[in-house]
C-alpha positions in Angstrom: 4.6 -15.6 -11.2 1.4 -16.9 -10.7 -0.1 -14.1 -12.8 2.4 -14.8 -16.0 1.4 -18.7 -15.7 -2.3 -17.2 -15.9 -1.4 -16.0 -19.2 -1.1 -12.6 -18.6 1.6 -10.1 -19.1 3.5 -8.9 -16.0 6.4 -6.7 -16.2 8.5 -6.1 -13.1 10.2 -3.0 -12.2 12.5 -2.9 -9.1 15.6 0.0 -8.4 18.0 -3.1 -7.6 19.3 -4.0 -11.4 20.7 -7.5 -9.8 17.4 -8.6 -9.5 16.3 -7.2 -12.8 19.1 -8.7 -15.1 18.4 -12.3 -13.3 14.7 -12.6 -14.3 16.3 -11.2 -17.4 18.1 -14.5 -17.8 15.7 -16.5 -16.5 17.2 -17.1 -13.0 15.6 -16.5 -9.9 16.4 -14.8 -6.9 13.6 -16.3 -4.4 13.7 -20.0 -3.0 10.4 -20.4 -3.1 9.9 -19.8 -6.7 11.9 -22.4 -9.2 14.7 -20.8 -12.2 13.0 -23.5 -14.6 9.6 -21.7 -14.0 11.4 -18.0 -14.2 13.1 -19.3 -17.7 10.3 -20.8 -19.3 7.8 -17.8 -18.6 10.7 -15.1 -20.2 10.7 -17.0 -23.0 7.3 -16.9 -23.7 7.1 -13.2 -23.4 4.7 -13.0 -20.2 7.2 -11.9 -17.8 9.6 -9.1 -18.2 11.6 -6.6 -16.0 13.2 -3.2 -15.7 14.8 -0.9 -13.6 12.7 2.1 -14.4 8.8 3.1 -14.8 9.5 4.3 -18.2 6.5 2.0 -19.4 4.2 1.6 -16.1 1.9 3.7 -18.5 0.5 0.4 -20.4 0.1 -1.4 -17.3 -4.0 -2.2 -16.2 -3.3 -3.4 -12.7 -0.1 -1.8 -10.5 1.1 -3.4 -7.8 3.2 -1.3 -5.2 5.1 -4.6 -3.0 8.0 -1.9 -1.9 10.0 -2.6 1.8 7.8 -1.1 4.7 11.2 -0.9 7.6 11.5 0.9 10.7 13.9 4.0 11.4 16.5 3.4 14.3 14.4 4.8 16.7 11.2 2.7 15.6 9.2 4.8 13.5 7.6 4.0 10.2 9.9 4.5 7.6 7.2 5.1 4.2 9.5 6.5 2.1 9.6 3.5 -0.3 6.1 3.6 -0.7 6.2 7.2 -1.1 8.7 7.2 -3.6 6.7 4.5 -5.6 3.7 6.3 -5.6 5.2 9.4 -6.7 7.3 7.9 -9.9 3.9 6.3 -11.0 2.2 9.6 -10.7 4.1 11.5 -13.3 2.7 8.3 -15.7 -0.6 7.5 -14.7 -2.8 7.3 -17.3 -7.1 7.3 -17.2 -8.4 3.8 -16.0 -5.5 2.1 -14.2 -5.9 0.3 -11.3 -3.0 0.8 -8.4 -3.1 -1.7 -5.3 -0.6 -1.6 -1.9 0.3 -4.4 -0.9 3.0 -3.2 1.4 2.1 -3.7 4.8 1.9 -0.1 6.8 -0.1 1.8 9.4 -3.8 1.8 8.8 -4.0 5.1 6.3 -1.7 4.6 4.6 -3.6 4.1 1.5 -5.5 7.1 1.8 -2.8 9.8 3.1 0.4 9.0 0.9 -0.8 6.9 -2.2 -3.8 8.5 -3.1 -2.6 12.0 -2.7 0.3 11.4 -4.8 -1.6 9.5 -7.7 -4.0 12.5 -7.8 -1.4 15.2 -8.0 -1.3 13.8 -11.6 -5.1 15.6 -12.0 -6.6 12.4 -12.0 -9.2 12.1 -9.8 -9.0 8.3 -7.4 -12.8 6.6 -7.8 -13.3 8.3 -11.0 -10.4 8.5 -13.4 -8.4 5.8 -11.8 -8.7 3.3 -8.8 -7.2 2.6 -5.6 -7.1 -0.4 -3.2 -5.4 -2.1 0.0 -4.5 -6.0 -0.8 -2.3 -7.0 2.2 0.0 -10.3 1.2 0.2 -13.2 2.8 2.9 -14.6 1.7 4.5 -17.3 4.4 8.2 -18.0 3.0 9.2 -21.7 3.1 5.5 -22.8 3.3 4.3 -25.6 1.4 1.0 -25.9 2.3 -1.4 -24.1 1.6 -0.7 -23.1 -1.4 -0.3 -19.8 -2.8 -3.9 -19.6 -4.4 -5.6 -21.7 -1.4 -4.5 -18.5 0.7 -7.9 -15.7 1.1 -6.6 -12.0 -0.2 -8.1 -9.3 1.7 -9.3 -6.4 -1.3 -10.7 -2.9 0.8 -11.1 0.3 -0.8 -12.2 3.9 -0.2 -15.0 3.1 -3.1 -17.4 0.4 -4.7 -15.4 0.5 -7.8 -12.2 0.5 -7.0 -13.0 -2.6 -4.1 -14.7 -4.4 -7.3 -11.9 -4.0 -10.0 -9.5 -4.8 -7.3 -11.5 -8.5 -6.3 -11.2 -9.2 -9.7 -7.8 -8.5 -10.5 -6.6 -10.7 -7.6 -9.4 -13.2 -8.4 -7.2 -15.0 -11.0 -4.7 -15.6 -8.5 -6.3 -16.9 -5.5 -9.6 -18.9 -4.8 -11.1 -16.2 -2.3 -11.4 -12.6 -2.1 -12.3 -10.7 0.9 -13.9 -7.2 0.6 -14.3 -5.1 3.2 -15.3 -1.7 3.3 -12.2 0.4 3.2 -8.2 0.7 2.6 -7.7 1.1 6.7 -9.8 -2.1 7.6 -7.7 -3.4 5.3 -4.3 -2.3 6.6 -5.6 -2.7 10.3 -6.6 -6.4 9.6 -3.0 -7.1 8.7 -1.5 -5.4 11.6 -3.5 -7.6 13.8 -2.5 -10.9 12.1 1.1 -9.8 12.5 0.3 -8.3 16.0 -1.5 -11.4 16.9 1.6 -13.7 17.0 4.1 -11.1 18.4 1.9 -10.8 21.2 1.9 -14.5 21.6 5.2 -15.5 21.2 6.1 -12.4 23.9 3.5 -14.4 26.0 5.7 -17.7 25.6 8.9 -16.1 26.2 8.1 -14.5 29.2 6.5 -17.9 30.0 9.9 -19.9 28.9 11.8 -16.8 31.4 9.5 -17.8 34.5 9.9 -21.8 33.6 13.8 -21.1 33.7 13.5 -19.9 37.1 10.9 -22.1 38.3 12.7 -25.3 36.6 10.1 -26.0 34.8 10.2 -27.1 30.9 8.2 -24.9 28.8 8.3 -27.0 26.4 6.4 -29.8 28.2 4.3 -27.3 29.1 3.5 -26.1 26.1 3.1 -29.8 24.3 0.7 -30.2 27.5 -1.7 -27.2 27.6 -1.9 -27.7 23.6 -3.7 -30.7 24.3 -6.7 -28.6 24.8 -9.0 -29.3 21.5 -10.5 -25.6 21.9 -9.3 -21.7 23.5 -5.6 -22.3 23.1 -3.1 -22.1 20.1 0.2 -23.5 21.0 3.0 -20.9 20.3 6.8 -21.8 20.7 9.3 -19.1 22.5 12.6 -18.3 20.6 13.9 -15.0 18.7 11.6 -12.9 16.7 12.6 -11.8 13.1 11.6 -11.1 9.6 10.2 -8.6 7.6 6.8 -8.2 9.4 6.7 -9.8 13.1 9.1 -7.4 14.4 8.6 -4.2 12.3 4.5 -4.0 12.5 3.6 -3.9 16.3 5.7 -0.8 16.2 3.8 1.3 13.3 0.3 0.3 14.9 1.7 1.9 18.3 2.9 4.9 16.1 -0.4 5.4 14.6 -2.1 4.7 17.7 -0.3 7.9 19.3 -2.1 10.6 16.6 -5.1 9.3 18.4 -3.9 10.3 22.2 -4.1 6.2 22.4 -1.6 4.6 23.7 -0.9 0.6 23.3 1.2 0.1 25.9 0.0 -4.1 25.9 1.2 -4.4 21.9 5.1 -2.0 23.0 5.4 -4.8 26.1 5.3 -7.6 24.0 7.7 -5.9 21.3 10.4 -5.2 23.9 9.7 -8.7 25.5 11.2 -10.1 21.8 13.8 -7.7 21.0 15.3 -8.9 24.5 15.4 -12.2 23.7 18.8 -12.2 22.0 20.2 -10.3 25.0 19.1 -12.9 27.2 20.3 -15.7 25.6 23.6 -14.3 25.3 23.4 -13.6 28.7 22.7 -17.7 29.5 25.4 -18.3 27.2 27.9 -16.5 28.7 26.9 -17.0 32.5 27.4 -21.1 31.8 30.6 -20.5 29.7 31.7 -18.0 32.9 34.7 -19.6 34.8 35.2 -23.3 32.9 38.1 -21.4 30.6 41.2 -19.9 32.2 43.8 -17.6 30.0 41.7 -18.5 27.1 38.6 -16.9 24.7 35.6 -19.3 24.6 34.6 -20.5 21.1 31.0 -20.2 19.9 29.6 -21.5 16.9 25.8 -20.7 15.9 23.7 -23.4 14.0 21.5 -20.7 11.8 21.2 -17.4 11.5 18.1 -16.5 8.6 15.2 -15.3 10.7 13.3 -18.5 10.0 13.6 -22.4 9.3 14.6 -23.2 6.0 14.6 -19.9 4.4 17.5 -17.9 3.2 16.5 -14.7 4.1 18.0 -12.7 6.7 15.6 -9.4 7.4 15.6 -8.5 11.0 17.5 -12.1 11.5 17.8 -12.2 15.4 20.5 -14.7 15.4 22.4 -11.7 13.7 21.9 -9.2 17.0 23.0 -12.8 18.9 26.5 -12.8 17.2 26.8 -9.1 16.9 26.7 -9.0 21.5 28.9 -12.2 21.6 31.4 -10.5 19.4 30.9 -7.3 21.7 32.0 -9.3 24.7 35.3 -10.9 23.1 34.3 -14.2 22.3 35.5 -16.1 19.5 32.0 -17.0 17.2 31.3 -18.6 13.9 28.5 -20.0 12.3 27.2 -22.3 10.2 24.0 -22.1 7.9 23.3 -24.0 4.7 21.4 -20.9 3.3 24.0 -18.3 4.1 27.3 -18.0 2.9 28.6 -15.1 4.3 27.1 -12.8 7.0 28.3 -8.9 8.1 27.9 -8.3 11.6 28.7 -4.6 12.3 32.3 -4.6 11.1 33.2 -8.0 10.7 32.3 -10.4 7.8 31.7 -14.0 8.6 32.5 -16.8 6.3 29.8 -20.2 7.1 32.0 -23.0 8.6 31.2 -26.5 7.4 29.7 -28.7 10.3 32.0 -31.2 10.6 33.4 -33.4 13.9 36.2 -31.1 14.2 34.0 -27.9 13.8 32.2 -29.3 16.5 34.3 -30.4 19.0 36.5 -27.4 18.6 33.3 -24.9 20.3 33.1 -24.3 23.7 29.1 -24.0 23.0 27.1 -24.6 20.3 23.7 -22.0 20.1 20.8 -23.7 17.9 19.5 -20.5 17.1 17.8 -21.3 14.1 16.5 -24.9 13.6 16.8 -25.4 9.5 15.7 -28.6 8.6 18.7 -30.5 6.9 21.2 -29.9 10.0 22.8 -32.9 11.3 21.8 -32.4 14.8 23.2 -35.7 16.0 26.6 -35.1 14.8 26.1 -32.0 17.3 25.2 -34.1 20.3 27.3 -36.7 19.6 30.2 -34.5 19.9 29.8 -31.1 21.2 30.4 -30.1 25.0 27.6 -27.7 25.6 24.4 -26.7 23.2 22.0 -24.1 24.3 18.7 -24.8 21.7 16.9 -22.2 21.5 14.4 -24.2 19.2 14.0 -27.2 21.2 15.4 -28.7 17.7 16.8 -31.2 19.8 14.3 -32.4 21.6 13.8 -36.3 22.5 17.6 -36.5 20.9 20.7 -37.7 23.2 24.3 -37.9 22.9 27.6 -36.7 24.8 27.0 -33.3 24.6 25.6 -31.2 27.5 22.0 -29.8 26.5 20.5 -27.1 27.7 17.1 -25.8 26.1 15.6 -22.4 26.1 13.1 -22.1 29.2 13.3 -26.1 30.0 14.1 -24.9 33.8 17.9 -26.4 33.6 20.1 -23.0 32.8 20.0 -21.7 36.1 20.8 -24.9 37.9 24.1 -25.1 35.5 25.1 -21.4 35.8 24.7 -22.1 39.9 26.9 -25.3 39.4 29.8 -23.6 37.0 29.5 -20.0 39.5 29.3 -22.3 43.3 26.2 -19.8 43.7 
């Protein structure tokens, strides 16, 4: 988008044709990015799509922004990147310019792209030319803006770095070279790797505090207080496209090295437990206050993140999927989602109302979207466990419990008589 309001002519080509026949009409599929905006550049011919590579060929610049998952048993799963390269291949022509932005293991660039771009004959550095740009892209974010946000350009030669700084100079007001397409790759891994690690920290932090009885929280809010060497994290459930998925191809990569990162695996597992444990909580303070019937749960959110409708790696989706494993009755309500598949079972979103309320045994804040009327939840559930602390400095009728405020363990021991 911010390329076709630069005047240029962009052309998008994705496999899903849903996606294709709404920019078609001028509609779009992304929150972040207005239908008005969409309309009024198809109109004026700078923005077009398609469902095939049949004319990648008059393209200058390529941009390969394919899915980057992880296989069921956490290894990197290339094949979209693979597949990408390899269609562009067959049409490369002499003096394009093809840049990943797809965030993978450091190598990437140099052991799957460029070998499949020169099986056309055309020789990467001379004929055409290669880089690494990793995005940065932050759904739901405001500020800063797209263009305020630095690019990172590296490439495996001088020319291919300096084409590639110019061609994302007209999007954003700095450009960072550095020296190759696996500093690059490495750099992103660590941004991502950087805040899993952290938010493992926390959660093992908010685990202790339970115990302890302690409020995380407060401790959080009080070490943040520091103006220097600390950057205040919150715990919770890890998810999207990135957080989740990266730590795991770094580790992979590591391993063709005989290294192993056993600190960056910790913190991985730390997160991905984080639904079982809170459906553990759950289900501890629900234990023995119903007799002859199933508990209801409703869930407030279930995209991986505050107000955004996007649902990769959601970990409010593994949340529902064990409370539906143990035979409890759940629904959920999320203003971005309108129906949800969870293994077998599609859900419909139920309407927060009083009566939707007051008819759940426990209410699970698991994701804390903005526009949620959190009072009408205090006012007249029984029992919330936040997981956000979106409730915080908020009373009503309602039983609270937050995630690592020290409290859960004291009401399991008074529902049990432990």
């Amino acid at each position: 988008m911010e390329y076709a309001r630069g005047g240029y002519q962009v052309l998008g080509i994705d496999v899903d044709v849903d996606k294709v026949s709404a920019i078609k009409t001028g509609k779009s599929y992304i929150q972040d990015v207005p239908s008005e905006l969409v309309s009024s550049l198809v109109q004026q011919g700078l923005l077009r799509a398609m469902d095939d590579f049949a004319t990648v060929g008059e393209m200058d610049v390529v941009f390969i922004c394919v899915p980057t998952p992880c296989t069921r048993s956490k290894q990197p799963d290339t094949a979209y990147i693979s597949q990408a390269a390899h269609e562009l291949s067959s049409r490369l022509r002499s003096g394009q310019l093809v840049v990943l932005r797809s965030t993978s293991y450091p190598g990437t660039t140099r052991e799957i792209v460029r070998p499949a771009l020169e099986a056309s004959g055309l020789r990467v550095g001379e004929d055409v030319f290669l880089a690494f740009a990793p995005e940065r892209v932050d759904p739901g974010r405001k500020s800063p803006s797209f263009r305020e946000v630095p690019v990172l350009v590296g490439a495996d030669d001088s020319e291919s770095r300096e084409l590639a700084a110019l061609a994302l100079s007209a999007v954003t007001d700095q450009v960072v070279p550095v020296s190759s397409t696996t500093v690059a790759e490495m750099a992103k891994l660590l941004e991502n790797v950087f805040r899993n690690v952290n938010i493992a920290l926390v959660n093992q932090l908010a685990l202790l505090c339970d115990r302890m009885g302690i409020d995380v929280w407060e401790v959080i809010r009080a070490a943040a207080t520091k103006p220097y060497g600390f950057m205040p994290f919150s715990p919770g459930m890890v998810g999207g496209h990135c957080i989740p998925v990266d730590p795991y191809y770094l580790a992979w990569k590591a391993k063709e090295y005989d290294f192993h990162m056993d600190f960056i695996e910790i913190a991985a597992r730390i997160n991905e437990d984080m639904p079982y444990y809170i459906a553990e909580r759950v289900l501890l303070l629900l234990n023995g206050r119903f007799q002859g019937r199933v508990p209801r749960i409703l869930v407030l959110g279930v995209t991986f993140k505050r107000d955004v409708a996007d649902l990769r790696y959601s970990p409010a989706t593994k949340l529902i999927e064990l409370l539906l494993q143990r035979g409890v009755w759940v629904e959920y309500h999320d203003p971005f989602v309108d129906t949800l598949v969870v293994g077998t079972q599609r859900l419909t979103s139920t309407p927060l109302s009083v009566e939707s309320v007051r008819s759940a045994d426990c209410i699970i804040i698991a994701t804390d979207h903005t526009h949620v009327d959190y009072q009408l939840v205090l006012d007249n559930g029984t029992l919330v466990f936040d997981v956000r602390n979106a409730t915080h400095g908020m009373a009503g009728r309602a039983e609270v419990i937050r995630l690592g405020d020290g409290r859960s363990w004291r009401a399991i021991s008074n529902v049990t008589g432990a």
